[in-house]
N, CA, C and O atoms as a GROMACS GRO file, in nm:
protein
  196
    1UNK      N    1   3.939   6.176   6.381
    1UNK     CA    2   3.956   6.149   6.240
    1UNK      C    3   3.915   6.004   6.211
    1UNK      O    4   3.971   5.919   6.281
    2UNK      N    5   3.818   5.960   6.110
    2UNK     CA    6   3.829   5.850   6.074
    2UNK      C    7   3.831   5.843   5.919
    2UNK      O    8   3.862   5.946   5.859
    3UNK      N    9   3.796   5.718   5.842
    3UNK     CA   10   3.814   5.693   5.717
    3UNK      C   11   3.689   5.659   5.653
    3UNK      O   12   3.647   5.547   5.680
    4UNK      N   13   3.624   5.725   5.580
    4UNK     CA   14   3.516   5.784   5.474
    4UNK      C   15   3.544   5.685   5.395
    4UNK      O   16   3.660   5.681   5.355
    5UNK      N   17   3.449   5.577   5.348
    5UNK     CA   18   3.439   5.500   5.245
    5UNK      C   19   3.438   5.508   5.132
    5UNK      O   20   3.510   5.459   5.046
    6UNK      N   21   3.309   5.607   5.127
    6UNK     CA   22   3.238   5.673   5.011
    6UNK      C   23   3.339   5.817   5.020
    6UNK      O   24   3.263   5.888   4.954
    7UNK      N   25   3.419   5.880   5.043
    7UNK     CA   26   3.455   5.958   5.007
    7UNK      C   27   3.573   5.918   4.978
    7UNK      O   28   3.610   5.944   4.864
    8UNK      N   29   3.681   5.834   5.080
    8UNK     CA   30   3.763   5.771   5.000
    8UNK      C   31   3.866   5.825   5.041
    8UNK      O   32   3.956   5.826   4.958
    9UNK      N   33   3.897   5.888   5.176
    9UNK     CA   34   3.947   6.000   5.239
    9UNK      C   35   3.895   6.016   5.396
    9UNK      O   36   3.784   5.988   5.441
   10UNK      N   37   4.023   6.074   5.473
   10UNK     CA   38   4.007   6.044   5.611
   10UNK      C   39   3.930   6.212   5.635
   10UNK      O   40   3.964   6.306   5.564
   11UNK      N   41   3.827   6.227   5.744
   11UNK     CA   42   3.726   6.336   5.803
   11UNK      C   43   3.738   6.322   5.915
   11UNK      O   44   3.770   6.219   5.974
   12UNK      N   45   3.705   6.466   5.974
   12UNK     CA   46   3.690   6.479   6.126
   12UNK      C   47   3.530   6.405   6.094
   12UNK      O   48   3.468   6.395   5.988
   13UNK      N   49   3.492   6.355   6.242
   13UNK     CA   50   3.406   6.269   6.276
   13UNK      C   51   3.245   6.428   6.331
   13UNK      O   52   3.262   6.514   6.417
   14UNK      N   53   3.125   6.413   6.254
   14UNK     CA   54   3.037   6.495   6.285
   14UNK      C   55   2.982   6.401   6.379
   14UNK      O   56   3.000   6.280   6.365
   15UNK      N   57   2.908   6.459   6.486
   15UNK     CA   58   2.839   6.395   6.620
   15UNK      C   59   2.867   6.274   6.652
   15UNK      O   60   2.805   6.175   6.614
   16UNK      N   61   2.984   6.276   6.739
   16UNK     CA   62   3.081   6.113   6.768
   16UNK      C   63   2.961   6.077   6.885
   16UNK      O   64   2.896   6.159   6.949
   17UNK      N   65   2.952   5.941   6.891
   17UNK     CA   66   2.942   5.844   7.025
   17UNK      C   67   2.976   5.770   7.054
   17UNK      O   68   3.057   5.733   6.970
   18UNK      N   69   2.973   5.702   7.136
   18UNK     CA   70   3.050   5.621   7.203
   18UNK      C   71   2.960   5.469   7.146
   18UNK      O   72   2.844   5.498   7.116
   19UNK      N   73   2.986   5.352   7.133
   19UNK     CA   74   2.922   5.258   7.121
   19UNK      C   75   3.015   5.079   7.149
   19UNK      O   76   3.128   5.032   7.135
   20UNK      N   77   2.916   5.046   7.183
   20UNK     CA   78   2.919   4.923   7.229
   20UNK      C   79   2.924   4.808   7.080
   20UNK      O   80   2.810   4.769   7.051
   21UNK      N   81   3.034   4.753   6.991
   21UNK     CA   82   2.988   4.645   6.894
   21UNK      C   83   2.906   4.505   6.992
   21UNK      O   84   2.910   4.480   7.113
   22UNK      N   85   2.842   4.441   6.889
   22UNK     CA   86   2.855   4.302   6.930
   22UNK      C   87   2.975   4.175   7.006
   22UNK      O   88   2.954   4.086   7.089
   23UNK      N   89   3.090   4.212   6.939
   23UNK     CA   90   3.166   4.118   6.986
   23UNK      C   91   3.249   4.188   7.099
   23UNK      O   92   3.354   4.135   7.136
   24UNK      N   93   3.207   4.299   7.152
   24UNK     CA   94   3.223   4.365   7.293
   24UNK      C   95   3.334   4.469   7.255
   24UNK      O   96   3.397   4.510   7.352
   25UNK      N   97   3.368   4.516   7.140
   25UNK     CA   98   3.523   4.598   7.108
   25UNK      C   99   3.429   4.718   7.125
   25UNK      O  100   3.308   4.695   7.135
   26UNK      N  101   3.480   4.865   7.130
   26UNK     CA  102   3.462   4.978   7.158
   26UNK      C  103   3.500   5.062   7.010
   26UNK      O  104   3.598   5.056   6.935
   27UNK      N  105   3.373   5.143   7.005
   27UNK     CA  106   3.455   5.220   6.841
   27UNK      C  107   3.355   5.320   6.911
   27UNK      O  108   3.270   5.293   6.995
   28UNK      N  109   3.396   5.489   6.836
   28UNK     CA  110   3.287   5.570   6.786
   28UNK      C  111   3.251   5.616   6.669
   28UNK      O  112   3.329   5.662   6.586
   29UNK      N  113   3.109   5.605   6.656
   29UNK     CA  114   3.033   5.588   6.571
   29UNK      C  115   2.998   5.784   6.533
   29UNK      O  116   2.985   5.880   6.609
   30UNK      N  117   2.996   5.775   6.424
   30UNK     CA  118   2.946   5.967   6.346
   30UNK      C  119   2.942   5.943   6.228
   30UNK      O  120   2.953   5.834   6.173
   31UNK      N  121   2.923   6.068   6.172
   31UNK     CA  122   2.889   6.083   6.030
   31UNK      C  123   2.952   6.159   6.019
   31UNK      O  124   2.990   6.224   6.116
   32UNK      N  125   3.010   6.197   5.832
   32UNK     CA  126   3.110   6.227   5.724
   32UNK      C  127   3.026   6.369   5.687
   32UNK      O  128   2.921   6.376   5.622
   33UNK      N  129   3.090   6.461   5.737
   33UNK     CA  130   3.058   6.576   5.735
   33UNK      C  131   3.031   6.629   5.565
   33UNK      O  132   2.950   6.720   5.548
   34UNK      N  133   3.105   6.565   5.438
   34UNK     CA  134   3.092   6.576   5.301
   34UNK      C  135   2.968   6.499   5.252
   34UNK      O  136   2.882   6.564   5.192
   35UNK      N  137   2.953   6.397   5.266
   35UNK     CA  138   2.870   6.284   5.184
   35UNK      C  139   2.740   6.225   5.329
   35UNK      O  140   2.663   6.142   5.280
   36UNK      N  141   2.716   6.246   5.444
   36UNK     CA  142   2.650   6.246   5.547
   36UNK      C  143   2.678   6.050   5.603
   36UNK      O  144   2.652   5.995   5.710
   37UNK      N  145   2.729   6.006   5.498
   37UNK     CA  146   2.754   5.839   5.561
   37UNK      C  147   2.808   5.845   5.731
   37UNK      O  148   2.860   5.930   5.803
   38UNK      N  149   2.772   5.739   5.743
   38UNK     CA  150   2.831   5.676   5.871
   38UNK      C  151   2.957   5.623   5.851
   38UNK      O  152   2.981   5.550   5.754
   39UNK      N  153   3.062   5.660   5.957
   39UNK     CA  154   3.193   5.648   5.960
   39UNK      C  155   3.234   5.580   6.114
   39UNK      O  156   3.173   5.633   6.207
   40UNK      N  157   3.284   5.522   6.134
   40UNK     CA  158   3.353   5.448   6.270
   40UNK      C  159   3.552   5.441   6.268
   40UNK      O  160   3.643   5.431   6.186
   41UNK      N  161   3.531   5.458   6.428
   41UNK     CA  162   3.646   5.443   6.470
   41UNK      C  163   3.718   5.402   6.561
   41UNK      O  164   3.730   5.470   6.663
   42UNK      N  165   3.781   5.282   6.547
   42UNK     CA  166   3.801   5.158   6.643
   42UNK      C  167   3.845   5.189   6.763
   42UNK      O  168   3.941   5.264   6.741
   43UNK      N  169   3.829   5.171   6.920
   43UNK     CA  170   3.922   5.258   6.997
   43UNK      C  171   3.949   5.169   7.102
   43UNK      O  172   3.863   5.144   7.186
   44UNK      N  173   4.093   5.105   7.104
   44UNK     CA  174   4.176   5.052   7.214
   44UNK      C  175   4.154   5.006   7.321
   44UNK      O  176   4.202   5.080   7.407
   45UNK      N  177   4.091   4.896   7.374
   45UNK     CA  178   4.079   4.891   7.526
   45UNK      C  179   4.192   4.823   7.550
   45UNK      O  180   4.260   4.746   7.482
   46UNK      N  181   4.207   4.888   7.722
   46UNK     CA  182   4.320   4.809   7.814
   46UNK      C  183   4.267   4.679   7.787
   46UNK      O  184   4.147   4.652   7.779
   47UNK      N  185   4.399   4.573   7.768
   47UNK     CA  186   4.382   4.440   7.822
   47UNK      C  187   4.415   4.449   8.016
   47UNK      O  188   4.484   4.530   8.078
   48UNK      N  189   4.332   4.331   8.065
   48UNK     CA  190   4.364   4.299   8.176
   48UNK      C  191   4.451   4.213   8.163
   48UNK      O  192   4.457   4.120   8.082
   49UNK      N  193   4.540   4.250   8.263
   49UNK     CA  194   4.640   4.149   8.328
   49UNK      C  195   4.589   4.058   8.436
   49UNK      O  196   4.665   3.977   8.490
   0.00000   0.00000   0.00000
């Protein structure tokens, strides 16, 4: 599930991947099955101890 901008409303995620940002955080990246936008979704990495 992520959150649709343009729709304005949370969607299951159409063709998720995995991706790498710039500042090294982890999200996956798909598109909004209603309106075809691109949608992301931030995802947790372990901190090291």
């Amino acid at each position: 599930m992520a959150y649709c901008v343009k729709c304005k409303k949370k969607v299951n995620v159409e063709n998720p991947q995995e991706v790498t940002l710039k500042n090294g955080k982890k999200a996956i990246k798909g598109t909004c099955p209603y309106c075809k936008g691109t949608v992301y979704v931030f995802v947790k990495t372990k901190v090291a101890q």
